[in-house]
N, C-alpha and C positions, 0 to 999 in steps of 0.2 A: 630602768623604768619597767614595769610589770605591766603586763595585758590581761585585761579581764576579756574573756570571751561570752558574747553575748549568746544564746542557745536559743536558735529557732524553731518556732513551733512549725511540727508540722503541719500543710494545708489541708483540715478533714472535706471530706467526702462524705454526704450521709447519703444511703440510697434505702425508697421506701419500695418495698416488693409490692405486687399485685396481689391480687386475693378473688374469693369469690361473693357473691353476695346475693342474700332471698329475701323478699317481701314474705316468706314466712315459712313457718318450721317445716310445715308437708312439701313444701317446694324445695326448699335443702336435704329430705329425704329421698323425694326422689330422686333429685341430681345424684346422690348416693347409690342407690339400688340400681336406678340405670340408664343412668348417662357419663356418669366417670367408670373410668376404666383403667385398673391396677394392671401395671406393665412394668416387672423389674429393671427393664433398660430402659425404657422411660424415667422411671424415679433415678436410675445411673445419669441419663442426659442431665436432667435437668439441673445437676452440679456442678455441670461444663457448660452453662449459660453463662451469656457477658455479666448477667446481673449478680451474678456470683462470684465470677473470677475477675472482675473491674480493677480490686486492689490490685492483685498480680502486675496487671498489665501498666498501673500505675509506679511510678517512681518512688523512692524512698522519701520524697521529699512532702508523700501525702499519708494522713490516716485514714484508711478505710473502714467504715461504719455500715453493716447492714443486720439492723436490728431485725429478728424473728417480728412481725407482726402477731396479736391474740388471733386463734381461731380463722386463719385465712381462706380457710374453705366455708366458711359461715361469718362473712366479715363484720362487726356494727362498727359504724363511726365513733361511737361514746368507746369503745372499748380503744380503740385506736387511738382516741383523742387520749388517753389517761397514759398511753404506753409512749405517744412520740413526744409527751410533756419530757416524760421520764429524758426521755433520748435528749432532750432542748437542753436539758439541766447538764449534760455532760456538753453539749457542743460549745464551741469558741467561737469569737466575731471571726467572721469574713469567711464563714465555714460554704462550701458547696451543695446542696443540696438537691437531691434526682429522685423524681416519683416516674415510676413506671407501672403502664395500667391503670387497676383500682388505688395503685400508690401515690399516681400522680392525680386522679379524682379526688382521694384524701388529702393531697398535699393543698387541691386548690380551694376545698373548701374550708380546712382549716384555716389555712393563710389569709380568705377574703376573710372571715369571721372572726378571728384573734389576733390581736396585738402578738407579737414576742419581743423582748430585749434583747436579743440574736442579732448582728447584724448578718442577711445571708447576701454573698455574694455575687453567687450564679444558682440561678436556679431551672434546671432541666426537667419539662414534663413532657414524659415518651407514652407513646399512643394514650392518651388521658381520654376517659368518656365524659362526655359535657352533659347527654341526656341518656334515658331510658332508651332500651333499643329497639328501633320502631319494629323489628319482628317478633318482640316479646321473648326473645333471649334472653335479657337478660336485665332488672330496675336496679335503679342504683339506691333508691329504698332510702336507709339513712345517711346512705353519703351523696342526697341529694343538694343540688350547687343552686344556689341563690346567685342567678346573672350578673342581678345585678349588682353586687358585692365584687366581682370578679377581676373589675379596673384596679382595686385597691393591690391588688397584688404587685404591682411598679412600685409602691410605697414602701412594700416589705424584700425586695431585690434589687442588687443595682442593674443584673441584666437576667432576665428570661430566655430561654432556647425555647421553643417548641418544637416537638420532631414526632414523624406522623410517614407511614409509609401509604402511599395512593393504594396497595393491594392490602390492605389489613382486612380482614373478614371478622373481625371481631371488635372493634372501634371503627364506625365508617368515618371514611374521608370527610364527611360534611361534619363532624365534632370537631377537628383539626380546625377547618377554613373558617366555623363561627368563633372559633378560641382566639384566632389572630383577629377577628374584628372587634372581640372585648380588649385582646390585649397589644392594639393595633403598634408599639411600640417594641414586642415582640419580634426578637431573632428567629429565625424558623430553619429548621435542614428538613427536606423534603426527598424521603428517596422513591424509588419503584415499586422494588422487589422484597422488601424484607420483613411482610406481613405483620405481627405483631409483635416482630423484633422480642422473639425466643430464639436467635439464633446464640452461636458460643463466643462468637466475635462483633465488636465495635469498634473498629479503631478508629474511625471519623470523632467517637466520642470520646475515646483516649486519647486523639489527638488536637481535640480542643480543648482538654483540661489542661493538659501540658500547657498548650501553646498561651494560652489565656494567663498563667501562674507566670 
């Protein structure tokens, strides 16, 4: 008797990066001229973030996906929507899915606003901004979220994490605590210290993708 062996697909991962975003072109200049600031070990760090090195850390048993976003220092939603189609059209049922940042403010407004034939499994949104920032740091402009679209998001995952560190300076704490009151079914990991979780390490999130597979 012969054995056919069946071949497992592996479990993808998509992760949507962060970005930046302006209510308009003189305000993306000057973030330009002077408020970013070019730092060759800077631009070295930043490739020893978790958001990068995630696959690594993940097992053979997954594929890791992180699509370049268009233009992330000058983000539009239309431009993002047309690129993470793209990305849908490669993805599998029961794929994972992680916005961090402006990645997971895109993920939530696309997701309340569109249908996909995806089915997504887990869906992780890490410091996500829910509104404009009340010290005018920074509008979310076109990746502005429509509230009340935002329940629908249970519809299109079978489970949500949200994850949100108390000391972020850059997404306040009160975006996190109104996300679980929309998405009050919402798992949540809630840490101290890890401001807007740019550090190089997550193993609490590597160790619930394992564990959850």
């Amino acid at each position: 008797m012969s054995y056919v062996r069946i071949k497992k697909h592996k479990k993808q991962v998509i992760l949507i990066h962060g970005g930046e975003t302006f209510d308009s072109y003189g305000k993306y200049l000057t973030f330009l001229k002077d408020i970013a600031v070019f730092d060759p070990q800077k631009e070295l760090d930043k490739n020893k973030r978790w958001s990068r090195s995630l696959g690594d850390k993940l097992s053979n048993n997954f594929e890791f996906i992180r699509p370049t976003m268009p233009n992330k220092y000058n983000a539009k939603y239309t431009e993002w929507k047309i690129w993470f189609e793209k990305v849908l059209n490669y993805a599998k049922d029961n794929f994972i899915l992680i916005g961090h940042s402006l990645g997971g403010t895109f993920l939530i407004k696309y997701l309340s606003e569109n249908e996909i034939d995806k089915k997504i499994e887990r869906l992780f949104l890490v410091s996500s901004a829910l509104n404009d920032s009340k010290s005018g740091e920074y509008q979310l402009d076109t990746f502005a979220i429509n509230k009340s679209l935002v329940a629908s998001l249970t519809q299109k995952a079978d489970e949500i994490v949200l994850i949100h560190s108390k000391n972020d300076t850059v997404v306040p704490f009160e975006d996190f605590e109104e996300l679980t009151q929309l998405l009050p079914d919402a798992n949540t990991m809630i840490f101290n210290d890890r401001g807007h979780f740019l550090q190089n390490e997550f193993p609490e999130l590597v160790e619930y993708i394992k564990r959850k597979v």
